[in-house]
C-alpha positions in Angstrom: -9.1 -21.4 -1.4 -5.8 -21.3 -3.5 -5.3 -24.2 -5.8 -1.9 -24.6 -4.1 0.7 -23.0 -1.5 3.2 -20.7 -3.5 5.1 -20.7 -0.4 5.3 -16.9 -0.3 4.7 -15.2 2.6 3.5 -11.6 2.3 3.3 -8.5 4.6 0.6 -5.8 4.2 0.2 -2.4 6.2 -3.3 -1.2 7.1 -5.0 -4.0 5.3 -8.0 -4.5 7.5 -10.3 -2.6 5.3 -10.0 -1.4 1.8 -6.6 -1.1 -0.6 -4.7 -3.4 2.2 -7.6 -6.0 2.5 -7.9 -6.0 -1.5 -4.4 -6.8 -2.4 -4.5 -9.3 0.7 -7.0 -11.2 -0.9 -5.4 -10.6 -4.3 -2.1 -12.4 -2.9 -3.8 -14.9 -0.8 -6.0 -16.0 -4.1 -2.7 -17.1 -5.5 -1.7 -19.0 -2.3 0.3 -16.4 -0.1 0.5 -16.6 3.5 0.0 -12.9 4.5 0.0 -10.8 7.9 -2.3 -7.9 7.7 -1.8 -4.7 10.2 -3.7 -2.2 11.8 -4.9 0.3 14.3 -8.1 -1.3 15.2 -8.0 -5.2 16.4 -11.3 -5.6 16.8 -11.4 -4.9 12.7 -8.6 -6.8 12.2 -9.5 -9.5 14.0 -12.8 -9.7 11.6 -10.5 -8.9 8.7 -8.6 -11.9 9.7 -11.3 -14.2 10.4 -13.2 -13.1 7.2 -9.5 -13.4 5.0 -9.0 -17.3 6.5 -6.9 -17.4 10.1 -5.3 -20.8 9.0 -3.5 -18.9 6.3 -3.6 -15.2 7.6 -2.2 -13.2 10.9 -3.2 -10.0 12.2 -0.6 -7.6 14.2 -2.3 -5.0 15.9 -0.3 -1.5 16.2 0.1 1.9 14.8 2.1 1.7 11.8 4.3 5.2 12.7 5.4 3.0 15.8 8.6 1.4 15.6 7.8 -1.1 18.4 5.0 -2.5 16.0 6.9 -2.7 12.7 9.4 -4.6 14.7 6.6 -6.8 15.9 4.7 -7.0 13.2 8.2 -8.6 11.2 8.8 -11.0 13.8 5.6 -12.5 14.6 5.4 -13.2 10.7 8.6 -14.7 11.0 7.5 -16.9 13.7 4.2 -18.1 11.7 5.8 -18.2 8.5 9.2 -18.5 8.7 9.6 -16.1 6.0 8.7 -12.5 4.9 8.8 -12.9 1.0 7.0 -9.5 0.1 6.1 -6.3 2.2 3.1 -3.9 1.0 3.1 -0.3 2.3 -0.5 0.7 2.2 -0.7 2.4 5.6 -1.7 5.9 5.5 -3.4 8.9 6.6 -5.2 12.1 5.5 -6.6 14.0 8.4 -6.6 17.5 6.5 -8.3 18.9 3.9 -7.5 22.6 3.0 -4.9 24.9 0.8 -1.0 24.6 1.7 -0.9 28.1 2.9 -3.3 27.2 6.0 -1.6 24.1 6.9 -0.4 23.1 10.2 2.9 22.0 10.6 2.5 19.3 13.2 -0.5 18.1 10.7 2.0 18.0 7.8 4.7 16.1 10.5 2.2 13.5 11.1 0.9 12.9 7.9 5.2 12.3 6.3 5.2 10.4 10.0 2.8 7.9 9.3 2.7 7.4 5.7 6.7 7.7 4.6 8.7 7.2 7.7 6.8 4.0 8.8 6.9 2.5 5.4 10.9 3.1 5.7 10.7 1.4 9.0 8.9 -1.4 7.7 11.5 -1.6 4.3 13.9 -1.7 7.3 12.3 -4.2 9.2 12.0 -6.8 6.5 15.1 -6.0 4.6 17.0 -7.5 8.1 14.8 -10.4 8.8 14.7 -11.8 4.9 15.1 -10.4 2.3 18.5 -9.2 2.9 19.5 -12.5 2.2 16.6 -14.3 0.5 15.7 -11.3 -2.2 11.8 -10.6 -2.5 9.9 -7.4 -3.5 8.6 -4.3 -1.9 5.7 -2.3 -3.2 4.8 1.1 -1.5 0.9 2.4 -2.2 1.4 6.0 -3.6 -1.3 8.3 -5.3 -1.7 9.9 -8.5 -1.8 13.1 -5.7 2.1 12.4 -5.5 2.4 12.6 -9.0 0.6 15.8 -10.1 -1.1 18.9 -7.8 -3.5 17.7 -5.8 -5.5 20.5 -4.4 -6.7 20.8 -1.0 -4.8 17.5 -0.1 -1.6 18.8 -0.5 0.3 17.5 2.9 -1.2 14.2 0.9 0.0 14.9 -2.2 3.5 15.9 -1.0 3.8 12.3 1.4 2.7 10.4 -1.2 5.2 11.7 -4.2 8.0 11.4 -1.1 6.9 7.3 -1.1 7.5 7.4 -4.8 11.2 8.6 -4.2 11.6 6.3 -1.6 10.7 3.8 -3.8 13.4 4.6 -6.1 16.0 4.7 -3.1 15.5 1.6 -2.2 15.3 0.0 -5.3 18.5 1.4 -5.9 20.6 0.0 -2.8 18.6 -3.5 -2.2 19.1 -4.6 -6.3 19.7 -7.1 -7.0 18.4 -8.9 -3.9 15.3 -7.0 -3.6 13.1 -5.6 -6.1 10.9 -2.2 -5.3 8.5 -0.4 -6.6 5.2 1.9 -6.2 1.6 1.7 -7.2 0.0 5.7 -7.8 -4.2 5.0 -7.7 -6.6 7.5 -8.5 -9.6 7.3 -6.6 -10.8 3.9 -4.9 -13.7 3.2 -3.7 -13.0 2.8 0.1 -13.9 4.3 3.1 -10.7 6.4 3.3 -11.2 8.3 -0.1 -15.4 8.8 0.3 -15.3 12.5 0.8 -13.7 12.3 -2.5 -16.7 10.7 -4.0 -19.6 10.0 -1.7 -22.9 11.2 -2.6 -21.3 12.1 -5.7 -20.3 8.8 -7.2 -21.9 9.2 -10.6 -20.2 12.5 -11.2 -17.3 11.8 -10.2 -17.0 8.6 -12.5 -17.8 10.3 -15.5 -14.5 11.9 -15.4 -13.0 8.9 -15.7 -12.1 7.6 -19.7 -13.3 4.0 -18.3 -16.2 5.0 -16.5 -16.0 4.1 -13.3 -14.5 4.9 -10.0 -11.1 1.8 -8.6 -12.6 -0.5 -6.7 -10.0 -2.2 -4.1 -9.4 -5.2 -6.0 -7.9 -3.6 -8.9 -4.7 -2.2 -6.6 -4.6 -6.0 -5.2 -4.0 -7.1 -8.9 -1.5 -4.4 -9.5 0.3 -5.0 -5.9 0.1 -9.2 -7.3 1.6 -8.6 -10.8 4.6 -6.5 -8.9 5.3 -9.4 -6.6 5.3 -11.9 -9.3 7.8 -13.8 -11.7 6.0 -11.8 -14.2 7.5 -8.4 -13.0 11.3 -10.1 -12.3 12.7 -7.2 -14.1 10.9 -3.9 -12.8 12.3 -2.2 -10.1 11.9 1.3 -9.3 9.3 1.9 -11.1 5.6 4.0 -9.8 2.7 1.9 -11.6 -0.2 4.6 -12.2 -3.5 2.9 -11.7 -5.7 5.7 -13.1 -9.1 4.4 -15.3 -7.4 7.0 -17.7 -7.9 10.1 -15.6 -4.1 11.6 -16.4 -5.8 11.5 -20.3 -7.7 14.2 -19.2 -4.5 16.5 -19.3 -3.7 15.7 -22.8 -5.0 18.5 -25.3 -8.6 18.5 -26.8 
């Protein structure tokens, strides 16, 4: 349990597993209120329960679905009375192949459900708070939105279109509203294991720092970017790499 109530309230997409449950618990350590979001409620519900349901809410709903954003803003207005902070981790990844083979409703989806939702959401909270209360915004990126990212291109492209979103609204909400985006390499969740599992020890080693993220170090990223301590970033893509972009350098 927190020490004390900040008296922040936080919203997180797809945070019933992983990235989203590790920044949950990241804000909620610091005495956040928090909904969490996503598909399954059955594992939200657990994700809830496990988080603390006397200071956590779950809103079932696919995040592409304006109906639930809408939801999703106003039932943490009704527990809460506020919606201090939104976190954009929802996403998908349903192909793995090169560009040229892609299918264009795949590609549609993917930008669907990770960039168009998150601009919904940005919407969503924007008109029920922090329009008029200020707060911050932090959308979940990728290092595959900042460099090629082979055989997860659709990915790749969604996630470097959340960066410039980012931007965008940083841009028209300032000085109310601060936003900005966190780009991880490879975390350890169930979402990125074809990217590592079975394979963990190699795939560290390419790492500078040796290791693989683990979930908690996006939640301390996503806490430091809705704190006093960040009051003047905005628009600005956080890369949270273990050194893997020092790779690139020469030698």
């Amino acid at each position: 349990m927190p020490e004390q109530d900040s008296g922040k309230v936080a919203l997180i997409t797809g945070a019933s597993r992983g990235i989203g449950y590790g920044i949950a618990e990241a804000l909620l350590a610091r005495g956040d209120r928090v909904c969490i979001t996503g598909r399954n409620e059955d594992a939200l519900k657990e994700a809830v329960e496990a988080l603390g349901a006397d200071r956590v809410i779950g809103v079932a709903g696919k995040a592409h679905d304006e109906a639930h954003q809408a939801a999703a803003v106003e039932r943490t207005m009704e527990a809460f009375g506020r919606v201090d902070f939104l976190v954009n981790n929802a996403g998908t990844n349903p192909v793995f192949g090169p560009m040229a083979d892609l299918d264009l409703d795949v590609a549609r989806k993917v930008f669907e459900t990770n960039v168009v939702s998150a601009l919904g959401f940005a919407q969503q909270t924007w008109r029920a708070w922090q329009r008029d209360n200020g707060g911050a915004i932090v959308n979940i990126a990728s290092v595959a939105g900042v460099s090629a990212s082979p055989f997860i291109g659709a990915y790749g492209m969604s996630k470097a279109a959340m960066v410039n979103l980012s931007v965008q609204l940083a841009h028209e909400f300032a000085p109310k509203v601060r936003v900005n985006s966190i780009a991880p390499a490879v975390v350890k969740t169930k979402f990125a294991a074809a990217l590592y599992e079975g394979r963990e020890e190699e795939a560290a080693a390419a790492y500078p720092l040796g290791r693989l993220g683990v979930p908690s170090d996006i939640g301390g990223a996503a806490a430091f970017l809705t704190s006093d301590q960040s009051d003047w970033v905005t628009g600005q893509t956080l890369v949270v790499d273990g050194g893997i972009f020092l790779n690139a350098g020469v030698g």
